[in-house]
ChimeraX commands (.cxc) that place a marker at each C-alpha (Angstrom):
marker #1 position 6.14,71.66,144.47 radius 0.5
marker #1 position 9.62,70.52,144.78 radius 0.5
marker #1 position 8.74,67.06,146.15 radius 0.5
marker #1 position 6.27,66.66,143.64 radius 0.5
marker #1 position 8.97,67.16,141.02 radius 0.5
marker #1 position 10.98,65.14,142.79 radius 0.5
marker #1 position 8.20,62.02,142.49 radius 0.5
marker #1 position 7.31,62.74,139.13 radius 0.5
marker #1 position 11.18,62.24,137.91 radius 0.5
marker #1 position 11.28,59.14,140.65 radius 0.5
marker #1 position 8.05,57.51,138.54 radius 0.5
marker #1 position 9.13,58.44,134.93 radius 0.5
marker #1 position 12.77,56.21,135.70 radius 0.5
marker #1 position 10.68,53.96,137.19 radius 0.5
marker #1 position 8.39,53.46,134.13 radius 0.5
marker #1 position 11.95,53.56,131.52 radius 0.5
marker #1 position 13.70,51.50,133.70 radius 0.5
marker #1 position 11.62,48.87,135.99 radius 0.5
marker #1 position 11.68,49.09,139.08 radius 0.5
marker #1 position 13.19,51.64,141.72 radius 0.5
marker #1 position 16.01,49.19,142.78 radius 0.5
marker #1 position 16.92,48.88,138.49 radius 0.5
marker #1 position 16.88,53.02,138.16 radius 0.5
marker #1 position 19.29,53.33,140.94 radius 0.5
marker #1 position 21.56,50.10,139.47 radius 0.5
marker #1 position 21.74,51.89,136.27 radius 0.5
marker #1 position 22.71,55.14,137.57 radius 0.5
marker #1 position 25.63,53.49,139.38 radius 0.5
marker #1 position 26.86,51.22,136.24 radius 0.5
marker #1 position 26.49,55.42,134.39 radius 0.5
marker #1 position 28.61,57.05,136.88 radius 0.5
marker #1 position 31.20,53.66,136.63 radius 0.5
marker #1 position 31.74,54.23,133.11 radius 0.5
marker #1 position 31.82,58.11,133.31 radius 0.5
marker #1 position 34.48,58.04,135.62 radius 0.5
marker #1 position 36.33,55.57,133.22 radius 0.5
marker #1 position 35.76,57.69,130.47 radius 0.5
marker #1 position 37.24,60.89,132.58 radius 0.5
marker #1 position 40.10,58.62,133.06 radius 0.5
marker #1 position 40.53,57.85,129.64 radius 0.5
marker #1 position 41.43,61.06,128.34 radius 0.5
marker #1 position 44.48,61.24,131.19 radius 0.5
marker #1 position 45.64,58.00,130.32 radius 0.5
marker #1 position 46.14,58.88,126.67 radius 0.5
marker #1 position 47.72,62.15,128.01 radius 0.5
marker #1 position 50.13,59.76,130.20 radius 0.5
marker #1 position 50.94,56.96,126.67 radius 0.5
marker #1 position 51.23,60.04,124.79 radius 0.5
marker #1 position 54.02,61.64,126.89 radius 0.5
marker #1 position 56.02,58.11,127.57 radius 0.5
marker #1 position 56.05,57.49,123.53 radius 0.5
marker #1 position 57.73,61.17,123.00 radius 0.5
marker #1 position 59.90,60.02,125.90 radius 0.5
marker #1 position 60.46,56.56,124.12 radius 0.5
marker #1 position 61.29,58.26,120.79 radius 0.5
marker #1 position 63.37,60.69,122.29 radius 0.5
marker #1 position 65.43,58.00,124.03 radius 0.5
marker #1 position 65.62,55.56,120.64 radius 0.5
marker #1 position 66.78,59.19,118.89 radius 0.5
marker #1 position 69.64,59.66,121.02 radius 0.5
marker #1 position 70.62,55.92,121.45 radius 0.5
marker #1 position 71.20,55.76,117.67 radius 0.5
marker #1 position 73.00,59.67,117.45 radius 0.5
marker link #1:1,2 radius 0.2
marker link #1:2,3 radius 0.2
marker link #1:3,4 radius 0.2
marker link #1:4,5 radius 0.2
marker link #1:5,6 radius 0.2
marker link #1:6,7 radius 0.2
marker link #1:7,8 radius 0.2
marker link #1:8,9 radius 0.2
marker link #1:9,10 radius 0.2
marker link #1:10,11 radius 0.2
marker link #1:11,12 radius 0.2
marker link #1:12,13 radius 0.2
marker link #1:13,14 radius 0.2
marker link #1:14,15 radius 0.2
marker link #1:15,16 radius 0.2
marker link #1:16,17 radius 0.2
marker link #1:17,18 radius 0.2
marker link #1:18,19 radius 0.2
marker link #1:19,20 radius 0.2
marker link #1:20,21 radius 0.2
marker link #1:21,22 radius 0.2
marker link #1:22,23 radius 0.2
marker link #1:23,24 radius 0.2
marker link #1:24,25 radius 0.2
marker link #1:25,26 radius 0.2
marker link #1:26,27 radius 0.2
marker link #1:27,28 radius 0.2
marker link #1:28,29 radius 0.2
marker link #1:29,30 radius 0.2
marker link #1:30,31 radius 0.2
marker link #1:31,32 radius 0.2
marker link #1:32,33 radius 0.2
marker link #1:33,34 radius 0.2
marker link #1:34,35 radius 0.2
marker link #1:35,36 radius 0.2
marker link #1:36,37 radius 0.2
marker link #1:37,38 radius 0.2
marker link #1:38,39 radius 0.2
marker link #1:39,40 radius 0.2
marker link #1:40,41 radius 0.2
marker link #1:41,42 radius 0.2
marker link #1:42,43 radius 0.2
marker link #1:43,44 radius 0.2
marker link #1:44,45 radius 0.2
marker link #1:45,46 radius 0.2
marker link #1:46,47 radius 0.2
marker link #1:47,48 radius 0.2
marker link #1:48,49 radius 0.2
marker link #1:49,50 radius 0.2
marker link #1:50,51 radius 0.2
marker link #1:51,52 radius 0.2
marker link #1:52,53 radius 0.2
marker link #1:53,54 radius 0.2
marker link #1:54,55 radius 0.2
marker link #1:55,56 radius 0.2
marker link #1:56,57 radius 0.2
marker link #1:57,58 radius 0.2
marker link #1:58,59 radius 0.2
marker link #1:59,60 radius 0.2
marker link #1:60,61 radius 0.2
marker link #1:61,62 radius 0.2
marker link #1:62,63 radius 0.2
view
């Protein structure tokens, strides 16, 4: 039962998306650009904390 779910998924990406070789080419450009995205959010953690740093420093430099 499990291989024949396994098939059936295999032949619907198939059908959306070409061929097997295409299905598996698009799953690796997804996971690319998810793992971007995941990155994303840390990198506007990082800017965010270097611009309170930044306006912290400009602060005391004109105290």
């Amino acid at each position: 039962a499990a291989v024949e779910e396994r098939r059936a998924a295999l032949s619907e990406l198939v059908r959306a998306h070409g061929s097997l070789d295409e299905a598996i080419a698009l799953l690796d450009t997804g996971s690319a650009r998810l793992a971007e995205l995941d990155d994303d959010g840390e990198r506007v953690e990082r800017l965010t904390r270097e611009r309170e740093e930044a306006a912290s420093a400009l602060d005391e430099a004109a105290a």
